[in-house]
C-alpha positions as CSV (number, residue, x, y, z in Angstrom):
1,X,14.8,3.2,66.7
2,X,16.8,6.7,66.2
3,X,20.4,6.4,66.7
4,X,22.4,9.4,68.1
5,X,25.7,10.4,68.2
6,X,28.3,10.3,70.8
7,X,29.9,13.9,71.2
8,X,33.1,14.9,71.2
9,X,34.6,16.4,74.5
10,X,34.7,19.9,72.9
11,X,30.7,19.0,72.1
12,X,30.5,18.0,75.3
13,X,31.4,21.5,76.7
14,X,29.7,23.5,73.7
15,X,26.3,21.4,75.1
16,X,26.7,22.3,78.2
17,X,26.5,26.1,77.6
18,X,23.9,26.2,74.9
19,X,21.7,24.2,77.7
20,X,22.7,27.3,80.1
21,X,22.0,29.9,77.7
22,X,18.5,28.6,76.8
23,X,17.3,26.7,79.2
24,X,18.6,27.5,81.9
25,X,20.4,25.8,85.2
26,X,19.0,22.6,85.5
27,X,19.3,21.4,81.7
28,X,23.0,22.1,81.9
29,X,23.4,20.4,85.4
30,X,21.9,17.6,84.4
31,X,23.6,17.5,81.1
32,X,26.8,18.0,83.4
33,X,26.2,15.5,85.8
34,X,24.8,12.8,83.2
35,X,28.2,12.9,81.1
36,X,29.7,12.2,84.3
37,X,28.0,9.6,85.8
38,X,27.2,7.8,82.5
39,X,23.8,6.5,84.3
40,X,20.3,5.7,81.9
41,X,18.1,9.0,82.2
42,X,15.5,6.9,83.9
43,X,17.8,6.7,86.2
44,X,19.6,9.7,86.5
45,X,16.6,11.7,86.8
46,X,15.3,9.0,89.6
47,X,18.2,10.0,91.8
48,X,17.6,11.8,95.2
49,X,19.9,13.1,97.7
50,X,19.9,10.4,99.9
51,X,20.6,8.1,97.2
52,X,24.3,10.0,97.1
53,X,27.0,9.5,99.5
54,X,29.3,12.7,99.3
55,X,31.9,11.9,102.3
56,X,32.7,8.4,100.5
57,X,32.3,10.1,97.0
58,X,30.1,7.0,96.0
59,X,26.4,6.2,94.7
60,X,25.2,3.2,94.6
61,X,21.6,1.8,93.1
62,X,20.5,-1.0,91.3
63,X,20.1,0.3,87.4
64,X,15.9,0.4,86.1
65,X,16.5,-1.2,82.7
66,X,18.8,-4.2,83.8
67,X,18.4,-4.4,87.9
68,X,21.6,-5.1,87.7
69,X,23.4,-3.6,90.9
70,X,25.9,-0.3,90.1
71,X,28.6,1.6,92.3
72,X,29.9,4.7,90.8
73,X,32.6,7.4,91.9
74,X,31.7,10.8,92.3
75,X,34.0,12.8,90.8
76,X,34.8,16.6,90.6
77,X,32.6,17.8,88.7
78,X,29.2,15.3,89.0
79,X,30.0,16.6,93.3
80,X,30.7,20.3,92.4
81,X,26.9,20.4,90.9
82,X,25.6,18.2,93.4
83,X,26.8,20.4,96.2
84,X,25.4,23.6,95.2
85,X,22.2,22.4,94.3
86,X,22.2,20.8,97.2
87,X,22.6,24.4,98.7
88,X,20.3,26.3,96.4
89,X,17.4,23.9,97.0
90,X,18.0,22.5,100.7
91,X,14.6,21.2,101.2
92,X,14.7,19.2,97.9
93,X,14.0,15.5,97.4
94,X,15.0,14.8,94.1
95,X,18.6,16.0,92.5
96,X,17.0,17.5,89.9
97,X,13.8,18.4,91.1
98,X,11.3,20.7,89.5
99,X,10.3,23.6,91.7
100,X,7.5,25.5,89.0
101,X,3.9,25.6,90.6
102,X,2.6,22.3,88.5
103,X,5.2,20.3,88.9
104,X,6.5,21.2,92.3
105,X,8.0,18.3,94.0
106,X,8.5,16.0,91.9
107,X,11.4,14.7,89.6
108,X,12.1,16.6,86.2
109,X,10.0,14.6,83.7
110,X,11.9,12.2,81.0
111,X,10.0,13.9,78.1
112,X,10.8,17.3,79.3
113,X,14.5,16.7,78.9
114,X,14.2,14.8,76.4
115,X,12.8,17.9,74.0
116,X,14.9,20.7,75.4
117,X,18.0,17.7,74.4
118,X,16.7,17.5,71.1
119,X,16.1,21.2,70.3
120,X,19.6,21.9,71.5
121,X,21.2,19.5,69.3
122,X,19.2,20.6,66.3
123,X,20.7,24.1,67.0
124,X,24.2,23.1,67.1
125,X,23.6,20.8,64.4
126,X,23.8,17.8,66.1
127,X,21.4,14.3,66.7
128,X,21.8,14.2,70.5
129,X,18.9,13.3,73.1
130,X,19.2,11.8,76.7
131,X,21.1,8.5,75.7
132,X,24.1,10.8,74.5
133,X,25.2,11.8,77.3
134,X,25.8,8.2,78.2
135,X,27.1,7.1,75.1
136,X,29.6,10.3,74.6
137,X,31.3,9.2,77.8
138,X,31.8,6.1,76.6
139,X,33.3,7.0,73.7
140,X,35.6,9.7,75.1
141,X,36.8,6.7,77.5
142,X,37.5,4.7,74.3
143,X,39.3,7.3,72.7
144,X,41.7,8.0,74.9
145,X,42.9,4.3,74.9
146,X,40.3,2.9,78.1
147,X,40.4,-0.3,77.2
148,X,36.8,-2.1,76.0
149,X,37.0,-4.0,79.1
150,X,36.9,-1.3,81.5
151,X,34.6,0.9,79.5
152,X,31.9,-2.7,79.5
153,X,32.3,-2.4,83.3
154,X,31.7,1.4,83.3
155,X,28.5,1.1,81.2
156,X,27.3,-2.1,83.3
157,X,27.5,-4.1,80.0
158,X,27.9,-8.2,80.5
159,X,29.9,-8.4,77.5
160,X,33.0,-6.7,75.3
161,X,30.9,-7.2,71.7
162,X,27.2,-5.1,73.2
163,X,30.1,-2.7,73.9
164,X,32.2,-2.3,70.5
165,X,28.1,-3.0,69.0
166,X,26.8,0.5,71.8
167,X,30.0,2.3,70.4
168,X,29.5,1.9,67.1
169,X,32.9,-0.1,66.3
170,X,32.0,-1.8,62.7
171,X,33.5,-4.0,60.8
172,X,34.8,-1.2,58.4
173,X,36.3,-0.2,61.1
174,X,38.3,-3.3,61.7
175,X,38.6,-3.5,58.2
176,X,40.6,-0.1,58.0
177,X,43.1,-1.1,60.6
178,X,44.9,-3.0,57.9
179,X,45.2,0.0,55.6
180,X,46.6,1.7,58.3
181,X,48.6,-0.1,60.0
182,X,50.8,-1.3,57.6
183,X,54.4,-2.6,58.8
């Protein structure tokens, strides 16, 4: 299996507006709204509007890959996009809906993110695809001192070590803390 990277916040941001730039609106919103909601694509692209409880700032669904049950806070940003898509597309199903002749209807296909992800990575010169976004918020969490704890929750992990393990803590990396930390 490829392994990608987790992107800094700056990435994050630089992402974000090479999506815009080449690929218009819904790449970038969904970029956007993925690195804050941390969800799986399967199932951030399964999400439709009724699924998201604005007033309350809250979704809720039970997560594809595990069926483990999730609650997550809406926050600023993840609502700002919601809300004017909401307005741009009123009769929409899906939150990121395709609205093209062939496709109309439906959810934006896995594989079609998935390759405009890629290409834009391999144009900043970096190996990003749909799990990133996911994994780069975990890792901005951990760098700013979230503890591991809170960051397993967040990522709807049952343990502390898939977590250190998903965030590519290593044993160098223990290792190193005795270089420097000395006291």
């Amino acid at each position: 299996m490829n392994t990608v990277d987790a992107v800094t916040k700056a990435e994050i941001d630089m992402v974000h507006a090479a999506l815009m730039n080449k690929y218009g609106q819904l790449y970038a919103d969904i970029w956007k709204v993925g690195v804050n909601l941390s969800l799986r694509i399967g199932d951030l692209l399964r999400l439709k509007y009724a699924d998201l409880n604005i007033p309350e700032r809250t979704l809720s669904l039970t997560e594809a890959k595990t069926s483990k049950p999730k609650t997550i806070r809406l926050n600023a940003a993840a609502i700002a996009v919601i809300t004017r898509r909401r307005q741009e597309y009123p009769t929409d199903t899906w939150l990121f809906q395709v609205n093209c002749n062939r496709a109309k209807g439906k959810a934006i296909s896995r594989v079609s993110v998935s390759r405009v992800f890629k290409e834009t990575g391999d144009m900043l010169g970096l190996t990003i695809n749909t799990h990133s976004m996911r994994k780069s918020r975990g890792m901005a969490m951990y760098r700013d001192g979230v503890k591991v704890e809170t960051i397993a929750r967040v990522l709807n992990y049952s343990n502390t070590s898939s977590t250190l393990r998903y965030l590519g803590i290593t044993n160098q990396d223990v290792l190193q803390t005795y270089d420097d930390y000395e006291l």
